[in-house]
C-alpha positions in Angstrom: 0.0 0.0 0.0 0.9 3.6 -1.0 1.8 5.5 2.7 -0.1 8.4 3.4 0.0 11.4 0.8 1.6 9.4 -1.6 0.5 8.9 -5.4 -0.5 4.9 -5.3 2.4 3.8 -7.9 -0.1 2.2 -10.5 -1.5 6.3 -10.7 0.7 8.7 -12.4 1.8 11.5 -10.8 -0.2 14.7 -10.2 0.7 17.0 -13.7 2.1 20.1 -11.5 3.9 17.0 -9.0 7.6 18.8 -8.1 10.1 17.4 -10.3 11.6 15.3 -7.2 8.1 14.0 -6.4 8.1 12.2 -10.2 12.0 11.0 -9.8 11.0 9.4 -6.5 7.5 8.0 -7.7 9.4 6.5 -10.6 11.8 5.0 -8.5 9.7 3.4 -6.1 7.7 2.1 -9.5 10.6 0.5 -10.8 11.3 -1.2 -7.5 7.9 -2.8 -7.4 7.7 -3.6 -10.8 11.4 -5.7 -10.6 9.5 -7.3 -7.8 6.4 -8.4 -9.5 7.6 -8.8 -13.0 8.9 -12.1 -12.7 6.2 -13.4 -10.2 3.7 -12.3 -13.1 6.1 -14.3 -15.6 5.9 -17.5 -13.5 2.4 -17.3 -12.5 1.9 -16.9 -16.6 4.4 -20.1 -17.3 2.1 -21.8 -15.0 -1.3 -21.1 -17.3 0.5 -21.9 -20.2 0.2 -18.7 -21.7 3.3 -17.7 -24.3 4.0 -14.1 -22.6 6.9 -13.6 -24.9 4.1 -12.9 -27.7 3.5 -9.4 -26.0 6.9 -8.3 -27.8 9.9 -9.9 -30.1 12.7 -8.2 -27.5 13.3 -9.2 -23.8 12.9 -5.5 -22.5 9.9 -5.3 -24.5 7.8 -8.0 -23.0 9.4 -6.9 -19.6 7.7 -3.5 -20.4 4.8 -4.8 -21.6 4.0 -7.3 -18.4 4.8 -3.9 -16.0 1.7 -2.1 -18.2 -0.8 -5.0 -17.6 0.5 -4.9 -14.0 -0.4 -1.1 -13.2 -4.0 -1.9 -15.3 -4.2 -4.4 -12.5 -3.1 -2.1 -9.6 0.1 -5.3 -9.4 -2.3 -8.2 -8.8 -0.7 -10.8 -10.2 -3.4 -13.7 -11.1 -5.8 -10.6 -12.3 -3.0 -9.2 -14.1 -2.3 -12.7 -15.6 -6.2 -13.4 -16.8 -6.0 -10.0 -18.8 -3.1 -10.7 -20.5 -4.5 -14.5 -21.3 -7.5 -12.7 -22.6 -5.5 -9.6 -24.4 -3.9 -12.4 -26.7 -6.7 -14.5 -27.3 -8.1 -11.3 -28.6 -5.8 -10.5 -30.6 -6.0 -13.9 -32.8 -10.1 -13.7 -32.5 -10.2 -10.0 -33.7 -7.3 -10.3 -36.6 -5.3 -7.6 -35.2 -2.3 -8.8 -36.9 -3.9 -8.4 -40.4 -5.7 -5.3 -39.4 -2.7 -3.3 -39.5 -1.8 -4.3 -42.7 -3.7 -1.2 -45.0 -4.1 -3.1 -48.1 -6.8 -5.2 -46.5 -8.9 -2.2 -45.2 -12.0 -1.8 -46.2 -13.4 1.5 -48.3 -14.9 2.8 -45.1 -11.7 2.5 -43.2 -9.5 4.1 -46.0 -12.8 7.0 -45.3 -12.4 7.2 -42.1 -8.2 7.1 -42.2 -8.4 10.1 -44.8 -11.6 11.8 -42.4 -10.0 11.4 -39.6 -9.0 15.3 -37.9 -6.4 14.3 -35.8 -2.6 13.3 -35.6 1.2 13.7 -34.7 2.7 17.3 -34.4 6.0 18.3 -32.5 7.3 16.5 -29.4 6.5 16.1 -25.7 9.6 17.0 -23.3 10.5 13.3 -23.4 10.7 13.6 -27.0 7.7 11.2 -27.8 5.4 12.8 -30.6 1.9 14.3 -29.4 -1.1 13.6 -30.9 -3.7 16.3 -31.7 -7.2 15.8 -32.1 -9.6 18.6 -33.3 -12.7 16.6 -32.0 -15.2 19.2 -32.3 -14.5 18.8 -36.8 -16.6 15.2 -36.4 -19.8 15.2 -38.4 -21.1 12.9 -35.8 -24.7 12.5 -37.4 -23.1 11.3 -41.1 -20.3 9.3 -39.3 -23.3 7.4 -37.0 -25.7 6.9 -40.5 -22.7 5.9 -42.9 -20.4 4.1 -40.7 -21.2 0.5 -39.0 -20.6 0.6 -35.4 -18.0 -2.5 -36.1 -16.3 -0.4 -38.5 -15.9 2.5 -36.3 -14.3 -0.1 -33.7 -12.6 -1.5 -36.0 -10.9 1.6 -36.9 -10.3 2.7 -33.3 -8.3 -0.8 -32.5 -6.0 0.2 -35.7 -5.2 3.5 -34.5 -4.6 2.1 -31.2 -2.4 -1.0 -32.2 -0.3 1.2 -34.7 0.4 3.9 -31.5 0.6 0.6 -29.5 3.9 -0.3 -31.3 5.3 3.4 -32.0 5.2 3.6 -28.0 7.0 0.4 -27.2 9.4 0.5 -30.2 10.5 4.1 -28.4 10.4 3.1 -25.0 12.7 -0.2 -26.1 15.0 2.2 -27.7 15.8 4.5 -24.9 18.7 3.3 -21.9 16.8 0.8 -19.4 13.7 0.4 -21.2 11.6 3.3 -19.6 8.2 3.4 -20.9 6.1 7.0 -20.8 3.3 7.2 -22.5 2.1 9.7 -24.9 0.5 13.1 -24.4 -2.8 14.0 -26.1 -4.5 17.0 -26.8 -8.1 16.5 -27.9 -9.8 20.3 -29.1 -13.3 20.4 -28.1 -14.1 23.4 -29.8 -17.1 23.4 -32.2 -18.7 19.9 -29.9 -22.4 21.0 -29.4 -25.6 18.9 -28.9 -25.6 17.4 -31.7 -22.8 15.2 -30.8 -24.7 13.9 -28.0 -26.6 10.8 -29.6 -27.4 7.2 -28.1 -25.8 5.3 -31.0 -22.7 7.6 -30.6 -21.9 7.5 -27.0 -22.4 3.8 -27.6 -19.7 3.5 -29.6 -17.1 5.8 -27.7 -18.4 3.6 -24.6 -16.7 0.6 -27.0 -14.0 2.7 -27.3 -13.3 2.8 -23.5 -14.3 -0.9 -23.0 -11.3 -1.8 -26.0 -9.1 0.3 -25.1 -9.0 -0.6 -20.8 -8.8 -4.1 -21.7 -6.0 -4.4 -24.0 -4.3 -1.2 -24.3 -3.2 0.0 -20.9 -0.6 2.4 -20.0 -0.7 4.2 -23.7 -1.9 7.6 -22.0 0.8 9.7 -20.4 -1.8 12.7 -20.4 -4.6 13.9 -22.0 -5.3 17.7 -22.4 -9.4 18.2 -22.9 -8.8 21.9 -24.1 -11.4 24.7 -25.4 -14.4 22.6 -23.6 -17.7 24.3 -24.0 -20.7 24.3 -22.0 -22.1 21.4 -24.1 -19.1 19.0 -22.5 -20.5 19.0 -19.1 -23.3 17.1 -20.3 -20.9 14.5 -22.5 -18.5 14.4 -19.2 -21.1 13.0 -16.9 -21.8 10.1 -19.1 -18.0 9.1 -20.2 -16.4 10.0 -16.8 -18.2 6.7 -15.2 -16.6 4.4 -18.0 -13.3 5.4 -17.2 -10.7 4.0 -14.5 -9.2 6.0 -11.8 -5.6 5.7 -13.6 -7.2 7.3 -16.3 -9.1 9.9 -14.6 -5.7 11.0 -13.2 -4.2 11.8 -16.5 -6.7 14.0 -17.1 -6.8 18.3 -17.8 -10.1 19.4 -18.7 -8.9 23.0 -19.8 -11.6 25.9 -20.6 -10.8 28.6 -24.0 -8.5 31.0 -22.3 -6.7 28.5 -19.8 -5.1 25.6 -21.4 -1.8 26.8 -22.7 -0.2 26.8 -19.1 -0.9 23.1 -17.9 -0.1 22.0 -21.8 3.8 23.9 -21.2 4.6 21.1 -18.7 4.5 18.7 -20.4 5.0 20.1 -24.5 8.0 22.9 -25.5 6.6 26.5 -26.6 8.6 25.4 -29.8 6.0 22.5 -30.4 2.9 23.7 -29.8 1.0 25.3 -32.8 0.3 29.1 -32.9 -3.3 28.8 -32.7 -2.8 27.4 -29.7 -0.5 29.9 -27.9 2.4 28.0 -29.1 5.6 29.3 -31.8 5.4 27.1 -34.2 4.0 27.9 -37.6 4.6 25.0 -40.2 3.9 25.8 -43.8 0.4 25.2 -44.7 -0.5 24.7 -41.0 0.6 22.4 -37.7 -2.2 20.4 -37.7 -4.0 18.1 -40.5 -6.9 19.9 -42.2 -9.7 17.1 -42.1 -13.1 16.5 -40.2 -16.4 18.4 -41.1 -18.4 16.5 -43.0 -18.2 13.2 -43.7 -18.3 11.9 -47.6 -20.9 9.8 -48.1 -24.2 10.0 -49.4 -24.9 13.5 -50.5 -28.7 12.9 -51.4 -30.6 15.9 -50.0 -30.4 15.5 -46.3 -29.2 18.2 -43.9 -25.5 17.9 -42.0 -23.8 20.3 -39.5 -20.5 21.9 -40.2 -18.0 23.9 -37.6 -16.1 26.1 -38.9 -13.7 27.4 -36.2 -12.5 30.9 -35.6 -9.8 32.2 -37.9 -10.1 28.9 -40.0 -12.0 27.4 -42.8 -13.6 24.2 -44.0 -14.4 22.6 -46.8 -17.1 19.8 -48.5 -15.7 17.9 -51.3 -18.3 16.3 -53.5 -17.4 14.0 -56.4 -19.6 13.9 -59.3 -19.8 12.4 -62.5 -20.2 13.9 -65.7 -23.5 15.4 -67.0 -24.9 15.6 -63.9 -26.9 18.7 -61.6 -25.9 19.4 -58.1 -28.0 21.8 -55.8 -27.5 22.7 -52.7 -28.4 25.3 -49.7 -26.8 25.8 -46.3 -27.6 28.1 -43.4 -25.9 29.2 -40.0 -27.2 29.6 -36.6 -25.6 32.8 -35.9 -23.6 35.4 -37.9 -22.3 35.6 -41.0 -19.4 33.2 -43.1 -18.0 33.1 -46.7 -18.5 31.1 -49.2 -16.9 30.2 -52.1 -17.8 27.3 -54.9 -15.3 25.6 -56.7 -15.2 22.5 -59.6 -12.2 20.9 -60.2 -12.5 18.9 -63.4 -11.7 15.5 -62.8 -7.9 14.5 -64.2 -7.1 18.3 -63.3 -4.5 19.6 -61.5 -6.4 23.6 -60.8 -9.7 24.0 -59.3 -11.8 27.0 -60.9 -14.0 29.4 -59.2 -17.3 29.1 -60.1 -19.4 31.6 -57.7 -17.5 34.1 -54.9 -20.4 34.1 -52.4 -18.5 36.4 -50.5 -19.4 36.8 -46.7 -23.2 35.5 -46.5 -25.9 36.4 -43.4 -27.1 33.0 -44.2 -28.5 32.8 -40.0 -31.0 35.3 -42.1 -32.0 33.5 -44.5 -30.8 30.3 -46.5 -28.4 30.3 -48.9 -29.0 28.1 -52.4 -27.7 27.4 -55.3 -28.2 25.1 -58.6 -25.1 24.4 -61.0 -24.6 21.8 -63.7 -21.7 20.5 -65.4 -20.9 18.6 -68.6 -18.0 16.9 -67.5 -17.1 14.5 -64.2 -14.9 16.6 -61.5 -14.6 17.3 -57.8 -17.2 20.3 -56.4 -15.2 22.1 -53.5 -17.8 23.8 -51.3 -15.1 26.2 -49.3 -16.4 28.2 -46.1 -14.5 30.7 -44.8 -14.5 32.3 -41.0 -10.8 32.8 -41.2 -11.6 36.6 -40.6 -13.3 36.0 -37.2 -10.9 36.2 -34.2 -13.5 35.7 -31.7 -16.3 33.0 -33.2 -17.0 29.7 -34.9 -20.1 29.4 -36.9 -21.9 26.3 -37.2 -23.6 25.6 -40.9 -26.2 23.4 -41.6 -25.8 22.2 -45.2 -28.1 20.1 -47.5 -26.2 18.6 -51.3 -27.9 16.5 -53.7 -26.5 15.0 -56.4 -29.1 14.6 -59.8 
């Protein structure tokens, strides 16, 4: 047991812990882990289960065995049954061949190219952060297009291929010392209408996936610009989660977030529009999210475009065909430009300047036909805002 006022060693360490604190947290970790790694090993010998699957190198599977453990707050014969179970898993669900990307299905390529987060500069350990602009998910095309299995399956390949990154790094560095990576997941533009049944259902599989077979992969995770909307979502997901997790945890406000985020990411790798100095040609982060390709047949999807940014719907059509389409805000005004980019081409074409739009007045429509197959580029633009996001509410039908 963890004496009085000390961080129990399967919890990490408070984020604004003195430096001191972590070195002697990590020591006493290490200590109890060479203590209960080979009891673990023995106890696993003993059920017949091949523990040197968890990795191909001996300080890999040592690591590996010390992750399970903290999962298990260093039970032994609990820690033993989850990683029996992790690797029957792992043959019953394919993972193997999942992340092989020529097997993929088209709505996992979709989701791969959709997806609005990944990599961008380095934690103070020197392990890559990932950045997630959550509040870009078109969350009621993603729950009509996508099969909940897909979406899962999609989850488990992120997780495995991050999985290995971490332990191929944490093999790499003198002794073996595993950390974690830091996340930072960007809540702004998450309203109401990411709060459905069927969706919360799925990021409850999320949890459930990733508690059971990938432990230890969070070092911390910075919730930043959460609106009022995320008190709502917060009750519901902060149940699913374990009290490891819960500890890793900075739920950070608009004007608030760029202080907690410096302990543990350089100035020199955070982006600009996050308070950060670096500015990477054609911007840090990967332009993606907003709405979701997939059936464009009339029916109305949101859109956040965030302050001082822009989005864009990408429509493929074939040749000789109509498209119409209308789109309105809640609030204030946004730009709008249309584009066609004929298909084979290398230049997109402007084919109607829009200019700014008070389309929370009144909708905004349009009807346009072309001759040939190409690429319609709806592009909205709130990149002159400093202050606020607009939400649109589009409708496209292809005739």
């Amino acid at each position: 047991m963890a004496a009085a006022g000390e961080v129990p060693l399967y919890i990490t360490t408070p984020l604004r812990a003195s430096e001191e604190e972590k070195e002697r947290h990590m020591s006493r970790r290490k200590a109890k882990e060479a203590e209960v790694v080979p009891l673990l090993k023995s106890r696993l010998t003993d059920m017949g289960v091949r523990f040197d699957e968890l990795h191909a190198d001996k300080v890999g599977v040592d690591i590996a065995l010390a992750r399970f453990l903290r999962a298990r707050r260093y039970e032994v014969d609990e820690t033993a049954v989850m990683i029996r179970d992790y690797l029957k898993w792992r043959i019953d669900y394919g993972v193997e061949a999942l992340v092989d990307e020529s097997t993929h299905s088209s709505v996992l390529r979709a989701l791969a190219k959709y997806y609005p987060g990944g990599y961008h500069g380095k934690d103070r350990n020197g392990i890559p952060v990932y950045f997630e602009r959550a509040g870009l998910f078109d969350v009621p095309s993603l729950i009509r297009e996508v099969p909940p299995e897909e979406a899962v399956r999609f989850h488990v390949y992120k997780n495995e291929k991050n999985a290995r990154e971490l332990m191929e790094l944490s093999v790499a560095r003198q002794g073996g010392q595993y950390l974690g990576r830091v996340f930072v997941i960007d809540l702004d533009g998450i309203g109401w209408n990411h709060i459905q049944k069927d969706a919360m259902s799925v990021l409850q599989a999320f949890i459930e996936v990733d508690q059971a077979n990938f432990p230890e992969m969070l070092k911390r995770l910075f919730i930043i610009r959460a609106p009022a909307a995320f008190t709502a979502i917060w009750r519901l997901i902060k149940p699913w989660l374990d009290a490891r997790t819960l500890a890793k945890i900075e739920i950070c406000g608009y004007n608030d977030f760029l202080e907690p985020m410096l302990l543990e990411i350089p100035l020199e790798h955070i982006p600009k529009e996050y308070g950060g100095k670096c500015q990477c040609p054609g911007g840090c982060l990967k332009k993606a999210g907003g709405a979701f390709e997939g059936v464009h047949d009339g029916r109305e999807k949101p859109l956040w475009v965030a302050r001082q940014d822009s989005a864009e719907i990408v429509v493929t059509a074939p040749g000789n065909g109509k498209i119409d389409f209308s789109f309105r805000t809640d609030t204030y005004d946004v730009g709008f430009r249309l584009y066609f980019l004929p298909a084979g081409g290398r230049k997109r074409s402007l084919v109607k300047d829009y200019k700014k739009v008070e389309a929370f007045v009144a909708p905004v429509a349009g009807s346009f036909t072309k001759d040939t197959a190409g690429t319609w580029v709806f592009h909205f633009d709130n990149t002159y805002s400093w202050t606020r996001g607009k939400q649109v509410h589009y409708k496209i039908k292809l005739l």
